[in-house]
C-alpha positions in Angstrom: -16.9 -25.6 -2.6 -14.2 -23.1 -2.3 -15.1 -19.6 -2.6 -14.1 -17.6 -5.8 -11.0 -14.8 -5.0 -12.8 -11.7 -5.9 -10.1 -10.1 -8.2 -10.5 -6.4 -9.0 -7.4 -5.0 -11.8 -6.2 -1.3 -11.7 -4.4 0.3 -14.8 -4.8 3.0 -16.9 -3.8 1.3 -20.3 -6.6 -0.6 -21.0 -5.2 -3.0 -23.2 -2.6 -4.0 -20.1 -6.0 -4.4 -18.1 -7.8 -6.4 -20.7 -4.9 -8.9 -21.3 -4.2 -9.4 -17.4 -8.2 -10.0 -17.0 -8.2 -12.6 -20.0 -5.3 -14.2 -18.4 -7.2 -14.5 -14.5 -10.2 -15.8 -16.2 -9.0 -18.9 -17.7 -9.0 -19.6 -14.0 -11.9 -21.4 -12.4 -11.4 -20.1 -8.8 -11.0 -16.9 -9.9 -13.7 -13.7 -10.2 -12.5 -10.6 -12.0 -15.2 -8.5 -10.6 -13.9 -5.3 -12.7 -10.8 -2.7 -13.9 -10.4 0.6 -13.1 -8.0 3.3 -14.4 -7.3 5.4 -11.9 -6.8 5.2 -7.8 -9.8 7.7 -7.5 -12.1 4.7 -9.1 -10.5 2.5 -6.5 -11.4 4.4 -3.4 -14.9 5.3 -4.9 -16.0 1.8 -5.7 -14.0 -0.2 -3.1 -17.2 -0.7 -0.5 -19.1 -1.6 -3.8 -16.6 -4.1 -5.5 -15.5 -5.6 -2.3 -12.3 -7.5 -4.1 -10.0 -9.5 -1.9 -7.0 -8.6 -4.3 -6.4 -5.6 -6.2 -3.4 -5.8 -8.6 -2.7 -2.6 -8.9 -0.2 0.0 -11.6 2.0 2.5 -10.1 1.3 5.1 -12.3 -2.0 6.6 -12.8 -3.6 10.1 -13.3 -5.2 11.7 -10.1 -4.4 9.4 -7.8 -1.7 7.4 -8.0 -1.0 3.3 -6.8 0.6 3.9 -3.2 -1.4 6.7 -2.1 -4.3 4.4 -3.3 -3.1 1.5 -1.6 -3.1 3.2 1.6 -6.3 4.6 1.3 -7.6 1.2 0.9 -6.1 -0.3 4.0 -7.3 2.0 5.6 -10.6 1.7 5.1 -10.6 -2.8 4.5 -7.6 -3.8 6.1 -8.1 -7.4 5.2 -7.9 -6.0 1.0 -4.7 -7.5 -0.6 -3.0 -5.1 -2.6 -0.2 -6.8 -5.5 1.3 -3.6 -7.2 1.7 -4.4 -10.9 4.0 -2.5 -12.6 7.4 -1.9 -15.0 9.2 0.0 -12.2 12.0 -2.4 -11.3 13.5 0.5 -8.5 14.7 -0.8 -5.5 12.6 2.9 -4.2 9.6 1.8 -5.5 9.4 -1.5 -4.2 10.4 -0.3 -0.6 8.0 2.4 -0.5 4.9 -0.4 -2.2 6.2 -2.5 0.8 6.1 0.5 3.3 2.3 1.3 1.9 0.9 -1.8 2.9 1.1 -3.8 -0.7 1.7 -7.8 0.2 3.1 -8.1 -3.7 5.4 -6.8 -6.3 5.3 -7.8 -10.1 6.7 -7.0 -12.8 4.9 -6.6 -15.8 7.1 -8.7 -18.1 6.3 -11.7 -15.5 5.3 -15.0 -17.0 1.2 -15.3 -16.9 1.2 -17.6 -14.5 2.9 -15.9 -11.9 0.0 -13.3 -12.1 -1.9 -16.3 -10.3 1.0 -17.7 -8.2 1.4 -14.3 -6.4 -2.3 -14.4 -6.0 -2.7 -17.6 -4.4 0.6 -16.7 -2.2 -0.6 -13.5 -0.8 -4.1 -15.2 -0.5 -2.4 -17.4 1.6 -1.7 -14.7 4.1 2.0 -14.5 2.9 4.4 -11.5 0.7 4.8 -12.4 -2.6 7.7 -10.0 -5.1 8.7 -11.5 -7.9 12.0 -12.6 -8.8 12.7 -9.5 -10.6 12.0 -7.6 -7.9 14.2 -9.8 -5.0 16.9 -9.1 -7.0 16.8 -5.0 -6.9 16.0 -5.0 -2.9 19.6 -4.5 -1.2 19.4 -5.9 2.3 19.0 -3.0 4.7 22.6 -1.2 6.5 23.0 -1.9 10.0 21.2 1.2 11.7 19.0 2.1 8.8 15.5 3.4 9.5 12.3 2.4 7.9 11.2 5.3 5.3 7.7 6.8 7.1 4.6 6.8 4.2 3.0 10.2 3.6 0.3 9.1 6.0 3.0 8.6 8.8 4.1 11.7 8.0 1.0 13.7 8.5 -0.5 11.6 11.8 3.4 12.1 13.3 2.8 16.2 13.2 -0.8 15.8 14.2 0.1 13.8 17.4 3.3 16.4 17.5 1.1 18.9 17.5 -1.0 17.0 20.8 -3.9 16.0 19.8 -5.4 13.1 20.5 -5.9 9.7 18.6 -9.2 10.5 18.1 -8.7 14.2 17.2 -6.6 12.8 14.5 -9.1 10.4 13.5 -11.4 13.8 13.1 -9.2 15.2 11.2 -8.4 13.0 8.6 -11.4 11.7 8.7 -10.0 7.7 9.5 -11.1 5.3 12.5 -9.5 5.8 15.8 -8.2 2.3 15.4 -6.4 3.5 12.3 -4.8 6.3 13.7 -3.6 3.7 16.9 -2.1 1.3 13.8 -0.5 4.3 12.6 1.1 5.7 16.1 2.5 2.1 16.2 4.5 1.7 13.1 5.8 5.1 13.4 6.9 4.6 17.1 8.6 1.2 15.5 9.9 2.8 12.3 11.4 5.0 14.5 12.5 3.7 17.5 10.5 5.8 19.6 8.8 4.6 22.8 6.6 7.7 23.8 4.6 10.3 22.8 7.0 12.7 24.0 9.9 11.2 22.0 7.3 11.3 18.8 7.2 15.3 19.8 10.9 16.0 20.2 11.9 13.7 17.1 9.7 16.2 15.4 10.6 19.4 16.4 14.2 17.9 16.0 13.7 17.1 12.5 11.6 20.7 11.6 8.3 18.6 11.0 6.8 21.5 13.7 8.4 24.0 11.8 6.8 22.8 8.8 9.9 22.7 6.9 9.0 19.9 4.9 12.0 17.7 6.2 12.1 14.5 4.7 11.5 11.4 7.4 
């Protein structure tokens, strides 16, 4: 027997939470083991809920959908995250992509492509929906990955030479995490070494603290 996708559904309007959860339970391999209104709820209960997919909103008091989608790859790596949202900005979908989230829907999608991205990104595979394709403009020849806020702050902690493991200290995440990390940034980049990492960033006032956009 296959085992039931554990489903867990993140929004603050209730209502939108309550119809997408009647929708996913018409489904017989599929558990909606709970919604929550807010990222905070998310990282609080994530050990406890265990889902496999979160669809998560964008927009939520306290802590908002990306900042809660990295938390929780952080922490389960394996957790996919669909953002669910009515945000059709070619911004927003970049930077859901460039947090970790396998999926991008729209929340005027058809109901059953609420369980088509599921099964897709369950599948091990990315999943926008066709809304979303259509407001992604192939990259510039040249351009550079945005960095996540995460990014940003490991970058000046390594600029700053500490260790992988110092950082981990520091904000309190695995050292593996913080290795993850150091790679996509040296990628994003384009950097090879730790002492490019440390002259990109004193090039770019991240030292300085300037608040330089990466």
């Amino acid at each position: 027997m296959t085992s039931l996708v554990r489903v867990l559904i993140v929004d603050d309007h209730p209502m939108v939470a309550e119809g997408i959860q009647s929708i996913l339970e018409s489904y017989d391999d599929i558990d909606v083991i709970g919604t929550l209104s807010t990222g905070r709820e998310v990282i609080d209960q994530l050990d406890k809920l265990n889902p496999d997919v979160i669809l998560m909103d964008l927009n939520m008091p306290d802590i908002g959908g990306l900042s809660a989608t990295e938390i929780v790859l952080e922490r389960r790596p394996g957790t996919r995250v669909v953002i669910l949202t009515m945000h059709d900005n070619p911004e927003y979908i970049a930077s859901a992509l460039s947090h970790g989230a396998v999926g991008y829907l729209l929340k005027d999608v058809p109901t059953d492509e609420i369980k088509q991205a599921i099964d897709v990104v369950m599948d091990g595979e990315k999943y926008l929906c066709t809304g979303a394709q259509g407001s992604i403009a192939p990259k510039a020849n040249g351009a550079r990955e945005a960095l996540t806020e995460r990014e940003q702050t490991i970058l000046l902690q390594l600029a700053q030479g500490k260790s992988n493991k110092q950082v981990a200290g520091a904000l309190d995440i695995s050292v593996r995490t913080v290795e993850t990390h150091r790679k996509n940034i040296k990628r994003k980049l384009g950097i090879s070494s730790t002492a490019g990492l440390t002259r990109y960033a004193m090039e770019h006032g991240v030292l300085q603290g300037t608040g330089a956009r990466l």
